[in-house]
DSSP file (Angstrom, degrees, kcal/mol; ACC not computed):
  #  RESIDUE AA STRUCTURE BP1 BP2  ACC     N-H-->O    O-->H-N    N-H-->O    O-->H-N    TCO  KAPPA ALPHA  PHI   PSI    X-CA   Y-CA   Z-CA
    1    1 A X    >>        0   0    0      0, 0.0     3,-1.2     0, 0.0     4,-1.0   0.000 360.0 360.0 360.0 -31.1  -38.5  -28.5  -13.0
    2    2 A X  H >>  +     0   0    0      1,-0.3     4,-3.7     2,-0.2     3,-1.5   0.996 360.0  62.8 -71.9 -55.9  -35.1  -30.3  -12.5
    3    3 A X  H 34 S+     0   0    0      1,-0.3    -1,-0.3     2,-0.2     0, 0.0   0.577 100.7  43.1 -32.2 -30.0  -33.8  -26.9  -13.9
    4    4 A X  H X> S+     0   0    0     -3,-1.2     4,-2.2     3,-0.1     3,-0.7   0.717 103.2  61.7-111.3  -4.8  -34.8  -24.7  -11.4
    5    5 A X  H <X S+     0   0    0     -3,-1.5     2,-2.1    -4,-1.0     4,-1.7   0.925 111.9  47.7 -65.8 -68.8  -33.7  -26.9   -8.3
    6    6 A X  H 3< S+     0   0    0     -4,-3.7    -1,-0.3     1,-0.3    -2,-0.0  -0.382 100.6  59.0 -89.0  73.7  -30.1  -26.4  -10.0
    7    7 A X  H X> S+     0   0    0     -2,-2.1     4,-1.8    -3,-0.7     3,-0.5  -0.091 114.4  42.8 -32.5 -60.3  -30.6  -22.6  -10.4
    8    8 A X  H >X S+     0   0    0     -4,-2.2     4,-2.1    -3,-0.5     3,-1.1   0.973 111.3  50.7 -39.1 -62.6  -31.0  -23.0   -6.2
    9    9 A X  H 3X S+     0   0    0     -4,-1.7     4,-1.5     1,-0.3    -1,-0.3   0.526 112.1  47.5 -75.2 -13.9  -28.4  -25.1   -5.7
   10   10 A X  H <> S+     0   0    0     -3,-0.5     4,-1.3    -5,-0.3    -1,-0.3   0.742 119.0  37.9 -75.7 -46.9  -26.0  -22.7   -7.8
   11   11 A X  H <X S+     0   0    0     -4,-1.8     4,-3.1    -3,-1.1     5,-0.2   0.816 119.5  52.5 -74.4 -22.6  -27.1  -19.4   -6.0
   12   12 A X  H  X S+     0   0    0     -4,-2.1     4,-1.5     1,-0.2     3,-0.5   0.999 110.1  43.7 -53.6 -73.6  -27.2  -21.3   -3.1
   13   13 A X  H  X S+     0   0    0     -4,-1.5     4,-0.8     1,-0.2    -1,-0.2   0.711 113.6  49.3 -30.2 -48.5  -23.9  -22.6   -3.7
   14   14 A X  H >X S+     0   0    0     -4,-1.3     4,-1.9     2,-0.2     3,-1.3   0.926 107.0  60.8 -74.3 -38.7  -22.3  -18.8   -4.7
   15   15 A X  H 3< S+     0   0    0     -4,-3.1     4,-0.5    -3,-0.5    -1,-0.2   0.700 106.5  47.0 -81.7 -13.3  -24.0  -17.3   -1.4
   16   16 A X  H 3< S+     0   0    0     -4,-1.5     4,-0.4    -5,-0.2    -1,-0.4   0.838 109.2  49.1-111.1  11.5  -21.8  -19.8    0.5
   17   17 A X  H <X S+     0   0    0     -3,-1.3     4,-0.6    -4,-0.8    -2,-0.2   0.668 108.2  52.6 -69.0 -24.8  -18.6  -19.1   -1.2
   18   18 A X  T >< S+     0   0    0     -4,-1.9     3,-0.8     1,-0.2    -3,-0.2   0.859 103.9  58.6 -76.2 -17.2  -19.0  -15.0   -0.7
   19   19 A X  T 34 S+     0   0    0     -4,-0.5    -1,-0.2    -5,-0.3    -2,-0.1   0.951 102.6  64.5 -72.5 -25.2  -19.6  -16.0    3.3
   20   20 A X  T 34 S+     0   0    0     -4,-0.4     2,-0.4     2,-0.1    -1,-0.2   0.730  84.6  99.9 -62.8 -24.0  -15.8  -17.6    2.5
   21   21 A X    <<  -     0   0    0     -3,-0.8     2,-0.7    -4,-0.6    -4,-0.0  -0.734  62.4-147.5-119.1 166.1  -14.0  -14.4    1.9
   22   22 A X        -     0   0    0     -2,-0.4     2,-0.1     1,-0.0    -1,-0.1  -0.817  22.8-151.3-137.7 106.4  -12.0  -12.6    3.7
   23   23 A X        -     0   0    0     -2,-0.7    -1,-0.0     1,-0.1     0, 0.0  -0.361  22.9-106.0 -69.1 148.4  -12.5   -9.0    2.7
   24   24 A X        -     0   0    0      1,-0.1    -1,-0.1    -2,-0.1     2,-0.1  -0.223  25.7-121.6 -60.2 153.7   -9.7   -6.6    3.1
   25   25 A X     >  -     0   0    0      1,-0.1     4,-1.9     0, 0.0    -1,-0.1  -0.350  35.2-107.6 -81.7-170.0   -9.7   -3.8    6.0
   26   26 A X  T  4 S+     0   0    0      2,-0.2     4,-0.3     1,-0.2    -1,-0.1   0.656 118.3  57.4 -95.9  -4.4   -9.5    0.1    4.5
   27   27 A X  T  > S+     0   0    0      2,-0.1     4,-1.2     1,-0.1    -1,-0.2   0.804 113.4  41.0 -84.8 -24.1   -6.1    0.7    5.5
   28   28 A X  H  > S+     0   0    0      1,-0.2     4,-1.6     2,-0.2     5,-0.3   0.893 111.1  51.4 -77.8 -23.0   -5.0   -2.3    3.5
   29   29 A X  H  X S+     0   0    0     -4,-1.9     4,-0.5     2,-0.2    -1,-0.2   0.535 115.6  47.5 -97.4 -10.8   -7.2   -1.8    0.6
   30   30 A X  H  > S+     0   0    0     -4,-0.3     4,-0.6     2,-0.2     5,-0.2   0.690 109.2  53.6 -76.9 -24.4   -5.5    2.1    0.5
   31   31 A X  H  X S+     0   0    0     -4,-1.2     4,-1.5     2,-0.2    -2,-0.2   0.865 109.6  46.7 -87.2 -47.8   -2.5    0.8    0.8
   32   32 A X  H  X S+     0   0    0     -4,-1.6     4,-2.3    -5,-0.2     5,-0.2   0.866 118.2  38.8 -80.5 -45.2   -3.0   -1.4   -2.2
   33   33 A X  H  X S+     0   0    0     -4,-0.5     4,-0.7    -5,-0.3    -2,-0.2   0.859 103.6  62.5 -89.4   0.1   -4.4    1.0   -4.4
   34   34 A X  H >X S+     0   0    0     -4,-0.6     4,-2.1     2,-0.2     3,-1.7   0.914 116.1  44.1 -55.5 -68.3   -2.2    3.8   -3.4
   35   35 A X  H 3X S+     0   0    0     -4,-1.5     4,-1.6     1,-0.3    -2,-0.2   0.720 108.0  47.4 -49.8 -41.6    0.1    0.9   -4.9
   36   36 A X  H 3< S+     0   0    0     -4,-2.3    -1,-0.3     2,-0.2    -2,-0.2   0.571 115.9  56.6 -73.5 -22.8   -1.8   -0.3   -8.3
   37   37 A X  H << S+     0   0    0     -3,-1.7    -2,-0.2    -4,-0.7    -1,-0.1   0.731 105.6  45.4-107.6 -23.5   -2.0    3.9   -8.9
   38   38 A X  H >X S+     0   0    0     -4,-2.1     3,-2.0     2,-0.1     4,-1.4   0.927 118.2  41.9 -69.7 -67.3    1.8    4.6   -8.6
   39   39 A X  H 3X S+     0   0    0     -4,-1.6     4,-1.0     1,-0.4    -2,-0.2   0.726 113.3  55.2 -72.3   6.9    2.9    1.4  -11.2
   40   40 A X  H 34 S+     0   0    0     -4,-0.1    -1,-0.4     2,-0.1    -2,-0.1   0.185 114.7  36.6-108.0  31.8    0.1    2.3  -13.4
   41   41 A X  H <> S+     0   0    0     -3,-2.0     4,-1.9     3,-0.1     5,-0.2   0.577 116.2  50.8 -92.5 -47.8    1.5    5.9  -13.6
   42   42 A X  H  X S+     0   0    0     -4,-1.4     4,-4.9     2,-0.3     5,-0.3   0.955 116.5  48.1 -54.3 -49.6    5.5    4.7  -13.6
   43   43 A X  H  X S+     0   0    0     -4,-1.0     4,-4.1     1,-0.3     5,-0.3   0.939 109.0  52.9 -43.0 -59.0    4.0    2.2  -16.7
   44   44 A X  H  > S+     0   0    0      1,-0.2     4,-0.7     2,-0.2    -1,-0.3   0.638 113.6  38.2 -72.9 -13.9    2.4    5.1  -18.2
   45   45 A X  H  X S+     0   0    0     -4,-1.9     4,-1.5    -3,-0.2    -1,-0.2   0.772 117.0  56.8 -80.4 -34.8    5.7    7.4  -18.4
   46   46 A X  H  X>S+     0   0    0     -4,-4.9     4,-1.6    -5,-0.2     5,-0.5   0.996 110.4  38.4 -51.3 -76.5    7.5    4.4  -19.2
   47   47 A X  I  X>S+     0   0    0     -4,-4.1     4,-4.2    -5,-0.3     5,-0.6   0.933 112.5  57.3 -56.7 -55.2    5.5    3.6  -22.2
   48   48 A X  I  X5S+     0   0    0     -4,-0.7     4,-2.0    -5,-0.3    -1,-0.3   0.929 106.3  54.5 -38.3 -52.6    5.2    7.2  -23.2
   49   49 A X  I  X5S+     0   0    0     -4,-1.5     4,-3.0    -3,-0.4    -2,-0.2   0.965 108.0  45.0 -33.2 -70.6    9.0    7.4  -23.3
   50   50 A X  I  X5S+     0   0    0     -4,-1.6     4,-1.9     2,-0.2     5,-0.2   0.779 111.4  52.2 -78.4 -24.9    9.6    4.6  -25.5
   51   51 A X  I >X<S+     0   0    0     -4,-4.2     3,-1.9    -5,-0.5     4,-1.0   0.958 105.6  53.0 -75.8 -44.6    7.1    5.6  -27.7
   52   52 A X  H 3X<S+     0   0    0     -4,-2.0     4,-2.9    -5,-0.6     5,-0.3   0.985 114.2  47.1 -47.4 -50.1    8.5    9.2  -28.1
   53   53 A X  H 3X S+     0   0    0     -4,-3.0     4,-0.5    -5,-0.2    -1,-0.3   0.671 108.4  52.2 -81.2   0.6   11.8    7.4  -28.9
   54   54 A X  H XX S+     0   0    0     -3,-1.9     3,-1.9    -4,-1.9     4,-1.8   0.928 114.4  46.0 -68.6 -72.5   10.2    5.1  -31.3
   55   55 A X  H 3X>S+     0   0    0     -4,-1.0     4,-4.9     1,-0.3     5,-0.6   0.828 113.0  49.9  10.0 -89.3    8.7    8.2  -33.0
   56   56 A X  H 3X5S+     0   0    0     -4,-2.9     4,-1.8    -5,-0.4    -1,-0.3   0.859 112.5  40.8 -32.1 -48.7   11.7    9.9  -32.9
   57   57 A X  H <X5S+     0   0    0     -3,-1.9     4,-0.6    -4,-0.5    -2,-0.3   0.774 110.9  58.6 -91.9 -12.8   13.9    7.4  -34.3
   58   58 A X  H >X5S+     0   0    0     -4,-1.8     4,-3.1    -3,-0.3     3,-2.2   0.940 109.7  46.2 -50.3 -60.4   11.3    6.5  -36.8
   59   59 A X  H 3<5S+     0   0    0     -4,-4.9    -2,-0.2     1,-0.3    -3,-0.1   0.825 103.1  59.4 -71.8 -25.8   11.3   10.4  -38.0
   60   60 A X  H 3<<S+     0   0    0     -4,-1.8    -1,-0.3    -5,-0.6    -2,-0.2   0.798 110.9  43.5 -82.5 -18.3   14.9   10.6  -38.2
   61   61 A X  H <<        0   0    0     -3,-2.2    -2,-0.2    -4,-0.6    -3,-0.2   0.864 360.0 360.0 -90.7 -35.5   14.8    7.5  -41.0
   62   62 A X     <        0   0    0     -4,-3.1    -2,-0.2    -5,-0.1    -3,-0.1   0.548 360.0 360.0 -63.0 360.0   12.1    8.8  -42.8
């Protein structure tokens, strides 16, 4: 019984933390993934890069 009282008091508890945040509006939440989708491209030419010149310089000792 004690067990399901602190089941309440735990959803109880989560349902007043979600009333606590302070959700973004949609020009800011475009604005930020406009932003997370541009460095995760830069990353992914970056990274592509260095592996082609690992590659490379790999094949050129072997």
């Amino acid at each position: 019984m004690g067990e399901t009282s602190t089941k309440k008091g735990f959803f109880k508890s989560v349902r007043k933390e979600f009333k606590k945040i302070i959700w973004p509006d949609k020009k800011s939440a475009a604005k930020q993934t406009i932003a997370v989708l541009i460095i995760t491209v830069i990353l992914g030419v970056i990274i592509k890069l260095l592996d082609t010149l690992i590659q490379t310089g790999i094949d050129v000792i072997c």
